[in-house]
N, CA, C and O atoms as a GROMACS GRO file, in nm:
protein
  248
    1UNK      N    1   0.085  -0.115   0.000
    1UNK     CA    2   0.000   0.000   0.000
    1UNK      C    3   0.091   0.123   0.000
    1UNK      O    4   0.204   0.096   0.042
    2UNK      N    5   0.073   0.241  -0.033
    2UNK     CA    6   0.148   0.352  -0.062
    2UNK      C    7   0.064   0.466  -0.067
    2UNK      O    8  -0.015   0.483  -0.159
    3UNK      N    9   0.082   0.571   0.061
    3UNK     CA   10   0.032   0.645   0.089
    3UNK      C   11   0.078   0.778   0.032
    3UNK      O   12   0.170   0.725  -0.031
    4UNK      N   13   0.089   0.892   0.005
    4UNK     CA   14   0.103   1.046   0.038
    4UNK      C   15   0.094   1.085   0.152
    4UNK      O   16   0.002   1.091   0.234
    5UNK      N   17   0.234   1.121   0.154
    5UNK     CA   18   0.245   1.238   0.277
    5UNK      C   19   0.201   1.328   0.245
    5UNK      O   20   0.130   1.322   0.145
    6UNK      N   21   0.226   1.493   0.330
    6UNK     CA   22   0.108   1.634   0.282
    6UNK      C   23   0.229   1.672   0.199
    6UNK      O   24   0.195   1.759   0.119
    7UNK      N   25   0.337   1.645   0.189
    7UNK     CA   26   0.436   1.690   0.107
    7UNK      C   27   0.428   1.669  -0.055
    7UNK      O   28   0.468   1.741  -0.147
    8UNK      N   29   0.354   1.534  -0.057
    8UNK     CA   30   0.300   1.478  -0.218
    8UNK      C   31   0.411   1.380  -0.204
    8UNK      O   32   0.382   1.296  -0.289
    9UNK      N   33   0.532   1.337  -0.141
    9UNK     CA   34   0.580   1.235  -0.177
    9UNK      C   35   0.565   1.069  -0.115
    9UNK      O   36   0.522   1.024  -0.009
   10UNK      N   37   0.604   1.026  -0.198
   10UNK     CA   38   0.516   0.850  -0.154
   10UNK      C   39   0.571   0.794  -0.026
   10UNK      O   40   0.686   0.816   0.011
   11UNK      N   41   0.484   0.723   0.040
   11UNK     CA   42   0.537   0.672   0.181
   11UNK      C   43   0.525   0.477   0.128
   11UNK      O   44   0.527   0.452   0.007
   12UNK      N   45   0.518   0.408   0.188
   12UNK     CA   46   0.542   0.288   0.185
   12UNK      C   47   0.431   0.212   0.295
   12UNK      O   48   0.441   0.253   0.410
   13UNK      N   49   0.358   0.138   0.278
   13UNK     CA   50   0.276   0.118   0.420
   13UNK      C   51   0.261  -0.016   0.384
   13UNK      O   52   0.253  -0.062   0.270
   14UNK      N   53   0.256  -0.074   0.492
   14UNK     CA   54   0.216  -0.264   0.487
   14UNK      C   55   0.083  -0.267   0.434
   14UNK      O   56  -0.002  -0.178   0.440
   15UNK      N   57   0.073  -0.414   0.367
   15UNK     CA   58  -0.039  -0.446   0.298
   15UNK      C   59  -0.106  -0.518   0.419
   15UNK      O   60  -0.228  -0.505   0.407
   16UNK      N   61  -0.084  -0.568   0.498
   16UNK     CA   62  -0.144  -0.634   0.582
   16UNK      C   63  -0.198  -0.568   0.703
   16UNK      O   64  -0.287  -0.622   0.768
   17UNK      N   65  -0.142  -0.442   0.738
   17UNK     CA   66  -0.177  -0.401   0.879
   17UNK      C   67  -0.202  -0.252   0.809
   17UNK      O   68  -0.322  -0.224   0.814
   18UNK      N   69  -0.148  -0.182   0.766
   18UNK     CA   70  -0.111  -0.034   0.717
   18UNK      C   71  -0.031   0.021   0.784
   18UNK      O   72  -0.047   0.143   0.787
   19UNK      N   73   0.065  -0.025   0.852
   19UNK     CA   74   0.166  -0.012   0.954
   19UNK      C   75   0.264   0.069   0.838
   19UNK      O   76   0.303   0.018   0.732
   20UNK      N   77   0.288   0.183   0.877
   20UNK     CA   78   0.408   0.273   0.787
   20UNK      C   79   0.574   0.240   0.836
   20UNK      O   80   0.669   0.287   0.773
   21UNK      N   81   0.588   0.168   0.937
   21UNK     CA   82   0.710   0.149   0.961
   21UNK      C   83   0.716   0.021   0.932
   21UNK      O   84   0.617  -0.053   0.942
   22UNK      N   85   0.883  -0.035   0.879
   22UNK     CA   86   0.961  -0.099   0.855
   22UNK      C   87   1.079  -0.139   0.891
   22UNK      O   88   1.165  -0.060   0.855
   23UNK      N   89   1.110  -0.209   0.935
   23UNK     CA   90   1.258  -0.252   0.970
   23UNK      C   91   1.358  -0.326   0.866
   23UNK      O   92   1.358  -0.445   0.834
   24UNK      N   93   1.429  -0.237   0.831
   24UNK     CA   94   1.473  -0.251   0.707
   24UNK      C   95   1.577  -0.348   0.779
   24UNK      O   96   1.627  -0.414   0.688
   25UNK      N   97   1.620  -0.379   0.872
   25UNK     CA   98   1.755  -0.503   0.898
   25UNK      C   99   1.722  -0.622   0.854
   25UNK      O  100   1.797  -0.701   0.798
   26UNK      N  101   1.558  -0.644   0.890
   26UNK     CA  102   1.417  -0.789   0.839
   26UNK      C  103   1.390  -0.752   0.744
   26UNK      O  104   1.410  -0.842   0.663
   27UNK      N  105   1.346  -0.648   0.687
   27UNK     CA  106   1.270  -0.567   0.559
   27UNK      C  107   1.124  -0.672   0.599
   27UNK      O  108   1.089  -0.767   0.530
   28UNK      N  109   1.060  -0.627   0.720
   28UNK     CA  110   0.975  -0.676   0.767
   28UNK      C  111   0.890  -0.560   0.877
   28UNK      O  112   0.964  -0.502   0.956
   29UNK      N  113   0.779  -0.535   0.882
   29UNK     CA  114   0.698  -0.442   0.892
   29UNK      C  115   0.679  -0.511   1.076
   29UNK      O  116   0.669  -0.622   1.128
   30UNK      N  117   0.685  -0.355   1.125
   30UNK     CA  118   0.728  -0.321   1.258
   30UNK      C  119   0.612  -0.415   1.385
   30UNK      O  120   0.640  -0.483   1.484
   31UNK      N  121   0.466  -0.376   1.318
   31UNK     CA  122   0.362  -0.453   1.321
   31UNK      C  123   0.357  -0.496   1.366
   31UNK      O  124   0.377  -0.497   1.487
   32UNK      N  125   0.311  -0.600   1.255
   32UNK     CA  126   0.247  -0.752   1.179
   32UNK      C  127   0.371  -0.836   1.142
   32UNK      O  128   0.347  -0.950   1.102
   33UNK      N  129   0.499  -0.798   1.149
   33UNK     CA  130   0.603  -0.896   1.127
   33UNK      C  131   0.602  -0.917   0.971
   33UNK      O  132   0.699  -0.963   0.910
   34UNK      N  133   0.519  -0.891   0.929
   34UNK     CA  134   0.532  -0.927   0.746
   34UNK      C  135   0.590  -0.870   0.638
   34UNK      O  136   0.571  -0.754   0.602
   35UNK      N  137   0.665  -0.953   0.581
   35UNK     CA  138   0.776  -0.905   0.506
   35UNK      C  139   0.729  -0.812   0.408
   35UNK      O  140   0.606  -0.808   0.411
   36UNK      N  141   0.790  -0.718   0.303
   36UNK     CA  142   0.774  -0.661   0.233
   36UNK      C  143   0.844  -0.728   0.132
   36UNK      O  144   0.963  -0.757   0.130
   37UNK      N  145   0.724  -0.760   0.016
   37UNK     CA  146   0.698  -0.830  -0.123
   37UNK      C  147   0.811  -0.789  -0.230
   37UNK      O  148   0.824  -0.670  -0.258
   38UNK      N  149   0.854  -0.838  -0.262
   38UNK     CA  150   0.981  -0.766  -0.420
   38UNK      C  151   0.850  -0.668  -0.486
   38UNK      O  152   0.857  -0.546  -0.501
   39UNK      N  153   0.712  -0.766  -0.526
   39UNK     CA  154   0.622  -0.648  -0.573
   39UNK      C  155   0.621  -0.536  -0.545
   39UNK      O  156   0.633  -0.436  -0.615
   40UNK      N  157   0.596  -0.556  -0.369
   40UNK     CA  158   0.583  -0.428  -0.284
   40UNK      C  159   0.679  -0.309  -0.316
   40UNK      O  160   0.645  -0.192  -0.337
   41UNK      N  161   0.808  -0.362  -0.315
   41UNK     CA  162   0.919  -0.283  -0.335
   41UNK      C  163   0.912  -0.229  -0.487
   41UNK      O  164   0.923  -0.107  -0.487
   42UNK      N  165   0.900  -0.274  -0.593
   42UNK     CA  166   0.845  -0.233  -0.706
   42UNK      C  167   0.803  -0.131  -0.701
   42UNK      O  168   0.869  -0.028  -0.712
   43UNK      N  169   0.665  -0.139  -0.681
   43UNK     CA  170   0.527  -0.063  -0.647
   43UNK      C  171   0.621   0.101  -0.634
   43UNK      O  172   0.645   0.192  -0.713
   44UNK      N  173   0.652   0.074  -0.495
   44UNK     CA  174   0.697   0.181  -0.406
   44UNK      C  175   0.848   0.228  -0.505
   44UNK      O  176   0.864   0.347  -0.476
   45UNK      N  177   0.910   0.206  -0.559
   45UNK     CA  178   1.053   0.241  -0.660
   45UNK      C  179   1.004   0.346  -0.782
   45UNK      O  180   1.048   0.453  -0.824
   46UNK      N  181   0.895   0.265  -0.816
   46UNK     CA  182   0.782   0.291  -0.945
   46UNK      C  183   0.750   0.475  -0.871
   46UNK      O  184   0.784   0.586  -0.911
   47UNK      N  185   0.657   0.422  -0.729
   47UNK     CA  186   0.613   0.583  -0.721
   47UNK      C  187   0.701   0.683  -0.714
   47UNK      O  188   0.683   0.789  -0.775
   48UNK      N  189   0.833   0.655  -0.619
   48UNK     CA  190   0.924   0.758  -0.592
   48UNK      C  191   1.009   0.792  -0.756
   48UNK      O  192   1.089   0.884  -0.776
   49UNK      N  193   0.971   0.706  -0.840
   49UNK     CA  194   1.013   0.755  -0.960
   49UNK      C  195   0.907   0.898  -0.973
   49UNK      O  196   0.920   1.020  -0.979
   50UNK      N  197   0.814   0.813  -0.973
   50UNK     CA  198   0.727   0.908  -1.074
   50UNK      C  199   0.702   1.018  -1.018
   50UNK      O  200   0.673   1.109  -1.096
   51UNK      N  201   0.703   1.048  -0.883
   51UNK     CA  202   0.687   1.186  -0.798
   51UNK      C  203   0.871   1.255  -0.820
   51UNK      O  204   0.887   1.376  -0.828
   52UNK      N  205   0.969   1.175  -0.825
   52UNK     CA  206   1.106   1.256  -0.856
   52UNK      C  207   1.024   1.337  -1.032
   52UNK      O  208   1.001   1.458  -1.038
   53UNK      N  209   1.002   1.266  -1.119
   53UNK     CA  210   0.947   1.327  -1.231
   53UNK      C  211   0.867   1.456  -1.255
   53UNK      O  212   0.877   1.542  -1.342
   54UNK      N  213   0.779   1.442  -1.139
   54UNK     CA  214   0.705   1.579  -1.118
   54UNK      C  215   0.760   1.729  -1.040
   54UNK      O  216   0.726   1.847  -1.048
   55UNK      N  217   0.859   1.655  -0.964
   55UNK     CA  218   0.927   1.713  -0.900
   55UNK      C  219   1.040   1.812  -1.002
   55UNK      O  220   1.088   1.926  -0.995
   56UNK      N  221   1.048   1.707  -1.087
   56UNK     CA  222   1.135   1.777  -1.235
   56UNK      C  223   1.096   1.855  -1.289
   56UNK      O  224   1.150   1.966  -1.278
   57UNK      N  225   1.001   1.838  -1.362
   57UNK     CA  226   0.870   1.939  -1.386
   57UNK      C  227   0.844   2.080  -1.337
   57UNK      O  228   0.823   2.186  -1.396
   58UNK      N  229   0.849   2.053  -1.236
   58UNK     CA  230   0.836   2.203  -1.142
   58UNK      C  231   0.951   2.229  -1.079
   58UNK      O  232   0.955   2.278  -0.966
   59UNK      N  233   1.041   2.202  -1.141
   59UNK     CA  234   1.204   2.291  -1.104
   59UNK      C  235   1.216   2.231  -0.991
   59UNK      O  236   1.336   2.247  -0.969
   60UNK      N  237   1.163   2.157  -0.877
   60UNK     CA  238   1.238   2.114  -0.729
   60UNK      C  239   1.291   2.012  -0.742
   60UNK      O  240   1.278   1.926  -0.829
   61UNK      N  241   1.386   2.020  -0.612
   61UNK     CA  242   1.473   1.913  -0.657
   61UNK      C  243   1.373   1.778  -0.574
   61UNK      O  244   1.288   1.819  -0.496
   62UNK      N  245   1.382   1.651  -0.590
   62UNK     CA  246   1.296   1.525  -0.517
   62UNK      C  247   1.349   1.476  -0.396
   62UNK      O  248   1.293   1.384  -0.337
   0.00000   0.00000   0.00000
């Protein structure tokens, strides 16, 4: 799941709980213990692309 912050840029949130934190040492959600998917990680690579893009767009840096 992948939220917006008020900033417009993408956050990362568990599919299972909506838990926004992660422990990236497990790459397993702080929670629910449940790992984060290669999809998941996709997903979330995909958005912070596409918000760096807009970010281009309007002269700021991402």
């Amino acid at each position: 799941m992948i939220f917006t912050n008020p900033a417009g840029a993408p956050e990362l949130a568990c599919d299972h709980c909506g838990c926004r934190w992660y422990d990236r040492m497990t790459n397993a959600c702080y929670e629910c213990g449940e790992a984060v998917t290669p999809q998941m990680e996709a997903e979330f690579k995909q958005a912070l692309a596409d918000f760096a893009a807009r970010q281009n767009e309007k002269g700021k840096p991402a």
